[in-house]
C-alpha positions, 0 to 999 in steps of 0.5 A, a space after each residue: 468476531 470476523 477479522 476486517 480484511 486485509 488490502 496489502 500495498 506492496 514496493 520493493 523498500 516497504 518505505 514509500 510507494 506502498 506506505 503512501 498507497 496503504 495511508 490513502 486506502 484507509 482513509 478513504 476505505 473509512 469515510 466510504 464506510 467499507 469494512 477494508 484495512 490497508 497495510 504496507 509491506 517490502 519484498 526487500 525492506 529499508 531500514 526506515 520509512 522514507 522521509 519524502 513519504 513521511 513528510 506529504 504523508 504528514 502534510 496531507 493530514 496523515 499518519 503512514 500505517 507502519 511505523 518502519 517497512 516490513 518485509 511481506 511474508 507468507 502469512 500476509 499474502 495468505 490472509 489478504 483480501 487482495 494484494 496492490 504491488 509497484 513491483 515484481 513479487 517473489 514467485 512463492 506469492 504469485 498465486 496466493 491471492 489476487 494480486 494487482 501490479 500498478 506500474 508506471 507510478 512515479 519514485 516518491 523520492 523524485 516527487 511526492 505530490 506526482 507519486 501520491 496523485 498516481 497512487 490516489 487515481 488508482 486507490 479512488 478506481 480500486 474503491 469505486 469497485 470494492 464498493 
């Protein structure tokens, strides 16, 4: 049985950004039926999720992919469809898949609401392609 690709959102805390941005894919990777998993990984992971993430996340009817951040590592990048980072990756990952920096996005911590529609112009974009 083929294994469903992989979509990695990646910050540098694995606690908001690419948390927010992994919840959002998925949700709306399912309801354009697209065969598409979105996770969320750290270069430098927090301890936690950040409860800003949380909280919008929960608000907003849904449920953050990871339970805590998890550090990106080799494997993940090798086996990635694609790879969205809100910051710079470690020079090992750079030309391991094809790697989208989205910069410019807004610290969930400041303001969730600014931070997610960011990340949702985006996803919307990068799901009208893959499409």
């Amino acid at each position: 049985m083929p294994q469903t690709p992989i979509i990695i959102f990646v910050c540098e805390h694995g606690a908001a950004k690419s948390v927010v941005g992994a919840a959002y894919f998925n949700k709306l990777a399912d309801e354009k039926g697209l065969n598409l998993q979105a996770v969320a990984r750290g270069t430098n992971p927090d301890q936690t999720l950040s409860p800003q993430a949380v909280i919008g996340l929960l608000e907003d009817g849904l449920t953050p992919t990871e339970t805590v951040p998890r550090k990106l590592s080799l494997a993940d990048v090798e086996s990635a469809q694609r790879i969205i980072t809100f910051c710079k990756l470690p020079e090992q990952y750079k030309q391991k898949a094809g790697v989208e920096l989205w910069e410019s996005v807004p610290p969930v911590s400041e303001n969730y609401e600014q931070a997610r529609d960011a990340i949702l112009e985006r996803i919307n974009t990068l799901i009208n392609t893959l499409s």
